[in-house]
C-alpha positions in Angstrom: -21.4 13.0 -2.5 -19.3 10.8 -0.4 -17.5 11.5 2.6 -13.7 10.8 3.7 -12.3 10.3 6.8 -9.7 12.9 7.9 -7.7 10.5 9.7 -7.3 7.4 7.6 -8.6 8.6 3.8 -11.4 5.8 4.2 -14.1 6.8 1.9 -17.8 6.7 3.3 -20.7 6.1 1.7 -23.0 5.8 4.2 -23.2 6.7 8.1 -21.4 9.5 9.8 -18.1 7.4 11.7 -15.0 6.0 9.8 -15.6 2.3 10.3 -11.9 1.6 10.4 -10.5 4.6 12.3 -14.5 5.2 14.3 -13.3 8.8 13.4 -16.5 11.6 12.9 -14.0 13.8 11.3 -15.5 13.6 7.8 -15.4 16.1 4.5 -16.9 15.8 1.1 -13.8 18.0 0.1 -11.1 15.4 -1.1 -9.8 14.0 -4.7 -8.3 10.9 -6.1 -8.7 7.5 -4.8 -7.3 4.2 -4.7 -9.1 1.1 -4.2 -7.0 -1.4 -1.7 -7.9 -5.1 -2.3 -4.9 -6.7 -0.4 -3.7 -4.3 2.4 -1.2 -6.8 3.2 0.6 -7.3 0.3 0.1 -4.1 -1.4 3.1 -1.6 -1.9 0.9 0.8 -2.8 -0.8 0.6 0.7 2.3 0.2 1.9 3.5 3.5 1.0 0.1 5.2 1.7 0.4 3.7 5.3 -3.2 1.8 4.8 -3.6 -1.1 6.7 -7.4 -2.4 5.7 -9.1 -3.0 2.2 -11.1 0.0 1.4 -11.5 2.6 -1.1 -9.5 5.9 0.4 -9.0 9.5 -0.8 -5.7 10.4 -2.1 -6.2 14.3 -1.6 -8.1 15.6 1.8 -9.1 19.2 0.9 -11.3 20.4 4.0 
């Protein structure tokens, strides 16, 4: 299962550090995502406060 980062909702799928945030702070426990191709011009991103392209976790559980 993959991880996400508690900090920033980046969702890991390998490794044990968020490679945006460098966070260690990860949990399998999260639901929903939303995959962010343009961080930049997204209002979606905007609104989520995500600043990099990624996949991130809408819901951190644990």
């Amino acid at each position: 299962m993959d991880s996400a980062c508690k900090n920033c909702r980046l969702i890991i799928v390998q490794g044990s550090v968020c490679p945006i945030c460098g966070s260690t702070a990860l949990t399998t426990k999260w639901s929903g995502y939303v995959v962010v191709l343009n961080a930049e011009k997204s209002e979606i991103a905007k609104k989520l406060e995500i600043k990099a392209n990624g996949t991130y976790a809408l819901n951190i559980n644990g």
